[in-house]
KEKE-3310 file (N, C-alpha, C; in steps of 0.2 Angstrom, whole numbers, plus 5000, padded with zeros to 4 digits):
npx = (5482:5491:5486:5496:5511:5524:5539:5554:5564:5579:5571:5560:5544:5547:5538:5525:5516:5501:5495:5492:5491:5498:5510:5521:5540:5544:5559:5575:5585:5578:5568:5553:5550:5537:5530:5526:5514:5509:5501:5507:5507:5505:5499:5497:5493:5503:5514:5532:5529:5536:5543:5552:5555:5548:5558:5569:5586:5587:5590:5579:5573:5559:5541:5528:5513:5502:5485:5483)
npy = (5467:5463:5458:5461:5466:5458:5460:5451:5442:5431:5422:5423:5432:5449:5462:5470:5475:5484:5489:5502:5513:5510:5510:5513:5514:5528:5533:5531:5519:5510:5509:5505:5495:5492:5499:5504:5512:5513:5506:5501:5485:5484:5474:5462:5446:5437:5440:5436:5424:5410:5408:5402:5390:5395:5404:5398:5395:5406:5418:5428:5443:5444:5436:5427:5423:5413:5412:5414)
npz = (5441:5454:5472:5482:5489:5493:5502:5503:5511:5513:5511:5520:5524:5525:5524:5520:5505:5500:5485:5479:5466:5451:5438:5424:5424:5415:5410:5411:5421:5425:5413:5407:5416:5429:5442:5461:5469:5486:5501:5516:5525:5541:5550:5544:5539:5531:5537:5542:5536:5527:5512:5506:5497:5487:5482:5482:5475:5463:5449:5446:5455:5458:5461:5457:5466:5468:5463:5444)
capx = (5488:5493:5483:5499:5518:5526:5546:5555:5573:5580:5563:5554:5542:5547:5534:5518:5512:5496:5497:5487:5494:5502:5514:5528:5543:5545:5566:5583:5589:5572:5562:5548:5547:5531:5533:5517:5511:5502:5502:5510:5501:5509:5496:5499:5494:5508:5523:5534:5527:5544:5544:5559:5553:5549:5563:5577:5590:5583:5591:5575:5569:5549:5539:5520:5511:5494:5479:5482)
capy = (5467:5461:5464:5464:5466:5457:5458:5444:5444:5425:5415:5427:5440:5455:5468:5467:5481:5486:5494:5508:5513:5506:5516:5512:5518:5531:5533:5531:5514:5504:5511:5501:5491:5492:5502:5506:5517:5511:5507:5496:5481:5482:5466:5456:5436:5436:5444:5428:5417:5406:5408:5399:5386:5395:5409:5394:5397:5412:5423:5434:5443:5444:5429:5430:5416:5413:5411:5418)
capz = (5444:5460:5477:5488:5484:5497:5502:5507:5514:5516:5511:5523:5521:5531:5521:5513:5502:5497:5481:5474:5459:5446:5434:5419:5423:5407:5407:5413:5421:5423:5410:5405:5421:5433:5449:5462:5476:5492:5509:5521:5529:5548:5554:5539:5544:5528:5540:5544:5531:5523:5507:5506:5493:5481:5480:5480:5469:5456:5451:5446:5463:5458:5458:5456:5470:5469:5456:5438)
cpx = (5488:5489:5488:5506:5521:5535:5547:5562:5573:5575:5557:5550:5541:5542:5531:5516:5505:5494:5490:5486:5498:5503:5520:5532:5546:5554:5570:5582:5585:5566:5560:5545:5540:5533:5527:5518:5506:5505:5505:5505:5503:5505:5493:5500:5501:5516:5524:5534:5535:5541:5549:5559:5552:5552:5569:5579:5588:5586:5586:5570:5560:5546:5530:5518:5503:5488:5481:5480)
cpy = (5464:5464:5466:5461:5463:5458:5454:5445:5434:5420:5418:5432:5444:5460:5466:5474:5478:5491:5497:5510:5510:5512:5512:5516:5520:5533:5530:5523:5509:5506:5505:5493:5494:5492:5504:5511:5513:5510:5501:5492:5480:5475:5463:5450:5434:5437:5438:5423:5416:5405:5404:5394:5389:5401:5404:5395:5399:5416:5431:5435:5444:5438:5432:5423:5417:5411:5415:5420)
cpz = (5451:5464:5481:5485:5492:5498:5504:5506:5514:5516:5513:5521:5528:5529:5520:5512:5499:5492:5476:5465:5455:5440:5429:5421:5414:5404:5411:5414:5420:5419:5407:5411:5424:5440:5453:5468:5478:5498:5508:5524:5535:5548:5548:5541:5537:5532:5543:5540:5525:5517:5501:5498:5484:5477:5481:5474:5462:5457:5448:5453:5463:5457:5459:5459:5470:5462:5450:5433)
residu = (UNK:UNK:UNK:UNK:UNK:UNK:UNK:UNK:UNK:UNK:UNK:UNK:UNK:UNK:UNK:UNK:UNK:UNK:UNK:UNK:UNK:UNK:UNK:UNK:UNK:UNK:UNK:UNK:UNK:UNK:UNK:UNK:UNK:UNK:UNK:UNK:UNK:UNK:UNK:UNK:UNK:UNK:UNK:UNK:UNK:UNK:UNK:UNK:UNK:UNK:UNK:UNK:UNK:UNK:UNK:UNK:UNK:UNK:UNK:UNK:UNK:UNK:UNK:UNK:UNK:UNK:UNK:UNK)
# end
């Protein structure tokens, strides 16, 4: 899994998580998605970084950036 879920508003990333858990959601609207528990990274060298490039024009909001 992932080591950090970042948010991103407009290109940028306002949040970075650190996720602990990982879980399926088991009913209703998002069942069978992947949802997690963890902290917050306040002094994240990611908070600011333009992401802009690679969220142009998609309209799926999760993208996976890095080595896989």
């Amino acid at each position: 899994m992932a080591d950090y879920c970042l948010g991103v508003s407009h290109g940028k990333v306002i949040a970075v998580y650190k996720p602990m858990i990982w879980q399926t959601v088991e009913e209703g609207e998002y069942k069978g998605r992947l949802m997690f528990e963890g902290e917050e990274v306040a002094d994240s060298p990611l908070l600011g970084e333009d992401f802009s490039l690679e969220f142009d024009h998609v309209q799926n909001p999760v993208r996976y950036v890095g080595n896989w």
